[in-house]
C-alpha positions in Angstrom: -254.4 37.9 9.3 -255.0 39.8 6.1 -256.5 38.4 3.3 -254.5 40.1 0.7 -251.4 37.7 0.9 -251.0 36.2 -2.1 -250.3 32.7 -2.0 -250.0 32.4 -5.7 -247.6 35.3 -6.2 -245.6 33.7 -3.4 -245.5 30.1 -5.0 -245.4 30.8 -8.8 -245.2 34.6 -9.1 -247.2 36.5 -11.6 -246.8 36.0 -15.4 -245.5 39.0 -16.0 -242.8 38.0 -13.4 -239.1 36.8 -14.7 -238.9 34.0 -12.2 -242.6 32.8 -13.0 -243.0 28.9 -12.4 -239.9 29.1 -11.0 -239.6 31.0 -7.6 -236.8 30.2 -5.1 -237.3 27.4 -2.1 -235.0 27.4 0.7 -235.0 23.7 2.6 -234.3 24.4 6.4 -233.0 20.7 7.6 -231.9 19.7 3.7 -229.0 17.3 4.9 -231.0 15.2 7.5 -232.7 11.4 6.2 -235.7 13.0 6.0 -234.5 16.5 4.2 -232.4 15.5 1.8 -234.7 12.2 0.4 -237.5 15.0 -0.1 -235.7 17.8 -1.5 -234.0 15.2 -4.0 -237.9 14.3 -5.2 -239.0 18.2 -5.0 -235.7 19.3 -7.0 -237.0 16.5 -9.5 -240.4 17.8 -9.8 -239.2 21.4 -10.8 -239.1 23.1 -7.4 -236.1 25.8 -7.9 -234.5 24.9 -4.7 -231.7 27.2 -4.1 -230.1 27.0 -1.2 -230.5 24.4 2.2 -229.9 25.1 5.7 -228.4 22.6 8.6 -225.9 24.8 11.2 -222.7 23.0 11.2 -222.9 21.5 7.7 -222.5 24.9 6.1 -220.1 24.8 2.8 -221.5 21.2 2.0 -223.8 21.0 -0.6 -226.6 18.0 -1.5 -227.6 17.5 -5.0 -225.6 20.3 -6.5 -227.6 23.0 -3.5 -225.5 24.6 -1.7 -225.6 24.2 1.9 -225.4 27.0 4.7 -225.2 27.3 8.6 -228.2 30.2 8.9 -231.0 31.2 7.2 -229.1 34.4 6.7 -226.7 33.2 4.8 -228.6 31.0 2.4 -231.0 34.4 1.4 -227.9 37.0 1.1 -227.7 36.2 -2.6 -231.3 35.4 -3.6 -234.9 37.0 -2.9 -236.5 33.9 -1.4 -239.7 33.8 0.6 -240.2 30.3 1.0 -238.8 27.9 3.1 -239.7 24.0 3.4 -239.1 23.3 7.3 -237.7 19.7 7.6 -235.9 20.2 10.9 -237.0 17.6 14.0 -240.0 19.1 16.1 -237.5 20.3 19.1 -235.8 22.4 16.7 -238.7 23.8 14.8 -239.4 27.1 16.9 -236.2 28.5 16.1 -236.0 27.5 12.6 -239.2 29.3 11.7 -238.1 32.5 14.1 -235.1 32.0 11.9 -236.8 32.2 8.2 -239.2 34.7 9.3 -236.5 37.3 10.9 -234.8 36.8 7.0 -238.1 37.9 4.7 -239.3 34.1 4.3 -243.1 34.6 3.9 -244.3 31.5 3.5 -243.2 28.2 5.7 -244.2 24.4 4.7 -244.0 23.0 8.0 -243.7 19.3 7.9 -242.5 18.2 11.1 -245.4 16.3 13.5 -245.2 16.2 17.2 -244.4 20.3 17.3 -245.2 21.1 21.1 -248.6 22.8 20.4 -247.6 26.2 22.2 -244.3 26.5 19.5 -246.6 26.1 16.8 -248.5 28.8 18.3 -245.9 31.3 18.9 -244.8 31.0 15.1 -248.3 31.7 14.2 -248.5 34.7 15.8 -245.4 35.9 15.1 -245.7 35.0 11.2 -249.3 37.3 11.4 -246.5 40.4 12.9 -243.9 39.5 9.8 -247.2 39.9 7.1 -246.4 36.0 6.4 -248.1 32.8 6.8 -247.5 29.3 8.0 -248.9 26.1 6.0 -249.1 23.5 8.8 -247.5 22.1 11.1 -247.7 17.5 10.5 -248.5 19.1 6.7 -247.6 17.2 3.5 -247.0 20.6 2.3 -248.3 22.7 -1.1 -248.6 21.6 -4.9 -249.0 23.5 -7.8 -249.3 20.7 -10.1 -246.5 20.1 -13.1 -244.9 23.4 -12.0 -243.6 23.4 -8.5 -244.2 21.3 -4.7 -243.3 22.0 -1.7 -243.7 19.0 0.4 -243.8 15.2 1.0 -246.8 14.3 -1.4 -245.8 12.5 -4.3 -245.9 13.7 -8.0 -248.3 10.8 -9.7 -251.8 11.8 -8.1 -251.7 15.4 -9.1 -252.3 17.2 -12.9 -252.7 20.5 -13.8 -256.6 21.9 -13.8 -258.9 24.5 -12.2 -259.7 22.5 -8.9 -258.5 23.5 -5.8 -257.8 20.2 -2.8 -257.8 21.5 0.4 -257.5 18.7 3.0 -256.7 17.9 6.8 -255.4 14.5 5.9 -252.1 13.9 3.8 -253.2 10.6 2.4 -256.4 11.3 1.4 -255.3 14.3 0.0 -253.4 12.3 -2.5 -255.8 9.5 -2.9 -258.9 11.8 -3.6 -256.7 14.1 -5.9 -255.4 10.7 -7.6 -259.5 10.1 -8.4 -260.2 13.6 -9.5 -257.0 13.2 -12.1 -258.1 10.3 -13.3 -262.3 12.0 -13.7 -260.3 14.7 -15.7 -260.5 17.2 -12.8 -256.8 18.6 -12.9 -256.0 20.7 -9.7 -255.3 24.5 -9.3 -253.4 23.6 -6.1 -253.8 21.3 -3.6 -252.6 22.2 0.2 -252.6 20.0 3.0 -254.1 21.9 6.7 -252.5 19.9 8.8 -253.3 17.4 11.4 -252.7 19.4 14.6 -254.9 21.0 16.6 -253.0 24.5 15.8 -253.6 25.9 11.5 -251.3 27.9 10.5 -253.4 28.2 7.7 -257.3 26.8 8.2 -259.7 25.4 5.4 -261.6 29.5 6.1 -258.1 31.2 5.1 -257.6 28.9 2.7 -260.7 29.7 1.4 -260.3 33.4 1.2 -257.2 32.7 -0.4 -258.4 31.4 -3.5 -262.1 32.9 -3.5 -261.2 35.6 -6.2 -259.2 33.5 -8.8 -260.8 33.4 -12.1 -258.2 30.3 -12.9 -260.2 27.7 -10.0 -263.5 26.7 -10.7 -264.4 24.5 -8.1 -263.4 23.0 -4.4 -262.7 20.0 -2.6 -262.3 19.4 0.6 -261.4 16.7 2.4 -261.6 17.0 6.2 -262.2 14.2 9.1 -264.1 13.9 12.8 -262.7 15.8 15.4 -262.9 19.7 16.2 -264.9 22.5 14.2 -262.9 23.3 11.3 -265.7 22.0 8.4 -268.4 23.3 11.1 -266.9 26.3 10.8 -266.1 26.4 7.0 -270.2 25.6 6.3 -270.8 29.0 8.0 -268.4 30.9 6.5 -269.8 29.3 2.8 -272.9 30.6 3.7 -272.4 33.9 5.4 -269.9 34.9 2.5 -272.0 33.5 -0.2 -268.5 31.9 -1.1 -269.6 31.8 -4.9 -267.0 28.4 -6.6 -268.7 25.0 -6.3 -267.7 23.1 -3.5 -267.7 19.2 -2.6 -266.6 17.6 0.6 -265.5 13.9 1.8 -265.2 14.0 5.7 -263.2 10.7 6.7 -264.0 8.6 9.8 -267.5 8.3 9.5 -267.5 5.2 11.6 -265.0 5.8 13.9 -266.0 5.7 17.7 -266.6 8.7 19.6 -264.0 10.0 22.3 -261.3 8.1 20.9 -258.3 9.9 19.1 -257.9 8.4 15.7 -254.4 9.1 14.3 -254.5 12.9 14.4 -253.9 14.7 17.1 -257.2 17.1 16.0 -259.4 14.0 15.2 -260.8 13.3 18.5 -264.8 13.6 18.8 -267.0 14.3 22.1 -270.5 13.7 22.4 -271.7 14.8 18.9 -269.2 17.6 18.7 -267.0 17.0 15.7 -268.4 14.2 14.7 -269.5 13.2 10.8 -272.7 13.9 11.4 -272.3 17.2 12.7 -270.1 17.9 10.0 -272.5 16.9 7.2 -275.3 18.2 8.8 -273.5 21.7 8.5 -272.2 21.2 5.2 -275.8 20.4 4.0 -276.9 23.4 5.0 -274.5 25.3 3.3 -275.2 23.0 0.3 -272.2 21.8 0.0 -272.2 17.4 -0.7 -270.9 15.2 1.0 -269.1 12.1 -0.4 -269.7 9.1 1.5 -266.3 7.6 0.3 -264.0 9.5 -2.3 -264.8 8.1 -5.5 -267.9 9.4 -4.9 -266.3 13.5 -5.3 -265.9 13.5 -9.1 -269.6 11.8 -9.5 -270.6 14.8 -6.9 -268.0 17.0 -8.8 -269.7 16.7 -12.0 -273.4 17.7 -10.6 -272.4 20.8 -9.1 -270.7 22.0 -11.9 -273.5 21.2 -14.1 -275.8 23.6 -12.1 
């Protein structure tokens, strides 16, 4: 995929942009349990959600947002690229067709248990559209005090010039809660996802961020199982990736061949295991935190360099 989408543009817009901080969010699946309690606390946080999408419960609306049957309908009136996907997993394939076939460029996919060859169908057919896919099992994209997109809650997260990137919802809050409270306000924080398919991995979320003058440092929080921090520790290196960055890799003591609550955190041998992880990191000198208080303390040092 191209590195020149812009992921800010598509969340926030440029400042020179009327609907700056407040672009419009579609919610595909507003009215179900799950939806509508998350769109209530989004709509809360400032997202500008606009319209919502559920077939059959078109001309209802949820929290003063309008609800339609299709995708199509809910965009007619507004330029919206981003939808929040909060429709059951069996449904999810056609949703996203569905937002992508009506100029949405950017889908939060929430849903866990997507069948593994649906999430990558939408993944190759958002790369033919020029969009991208955050997810899916996400807890979805903050821009702190402006906008979320998501199921993260609002407390952890305040405004700054660190980026979260992280394969693990919780620790993606808990580990941005600590940074808030060191004085590290966050950029953005986006969650990877805990399947084995990325729409978006922790190398293109990298290369989506690795040019802003407004983020001056990284976290990232990944976990045993598969090669995506393998991976990112050559990339570092091989791009010279330039912005401090500091890592917390979770299960550390977890026993090997056995999957531990994501469906990607399953490690063989010594592939994907901590070890191999840190070992990679270290060579791309990138720190590891042995538990994530540590990653202001770690933080601080690499910033002082």
């Amino acid at each position: 995929m191209s590195n020149k989408f812009d992921l800010f543009n598509i969340l926030i817009g440029n400042e020179n942009d009327s609907d700056y901080k407040n672009k419009p969010v579609i919610i595909q699946g507003i009215t179900g349990s799950f939806g509508s309690t998350h769109t209530k606390l989004m709509k809360d946080y400032g997202t500008n959600i606009v319209a919502g999408v559920t077939p059959g419960k078109g001309g209802q609306s949820f929290e003063d947002i309008p609800v339609f049957n299709t995708v199509a309908e809910a965009v007619q009136n507004n330029s919206i690229e981003i939808s929040g996907i909060f429709v059951p997993a069996p449904f999810f394939l056609n949703a996203a067709k569905e937002a992508l076939d009506n100029g949405i460029k950017l889908l939060v996919a929430i849903p866990e248990h997507i069948p593994v060859i649906d999430a990558i169908k939408i993944f190759e057919y958002a790369e033919k559209k020029g969009a991208r896919m955050i997810g899916p099992n996400t807890p979805g994209v903050i821009v702190p005090e402006i906008m979320k997109v998501g199921i993260m809650p609002a407390k952890p997260f305040t405004q700054g010039s660190t980026v979260v990137f992280s394969r693990s919802g919780t620790l993606m809050y808990e580990v941005s809660y600590i940074l808030s409270n060191a004085g590290y306000g966050q950029r953005i924080c986006l969650g990877i996802g805990g399947d084995p398919i990325n729409g978006t991995n922790l190398i293109e979320a990298f290369d989506l961020i690795k040019e802003r003058d407004d983020i001056e440092s990284v976290v990232v929080v990944g976990e045993i199982g598969g090669d995506a921090e393998e991976n990112l520790a050559e990339y570092i290196i091989s791009t010279n990736f330039s912005k401090p960055v500091v890592a917390y890799v979770a299960g550390r003591s977890a026993p090997k061949e056995k999957k531990m609550g994501h469906a990607g955190a399953i490690v063989y041998g010594n592939y994907g295991s901590a070890d191999s992880k840190v070992s990679n990191y270290s060579k791309a000198n990138v720190p590891v935190a042995k538990r994530p208080g540590e990653v202001p303390e770690l933080l601080r040092s690499k910033l002082k360099k």
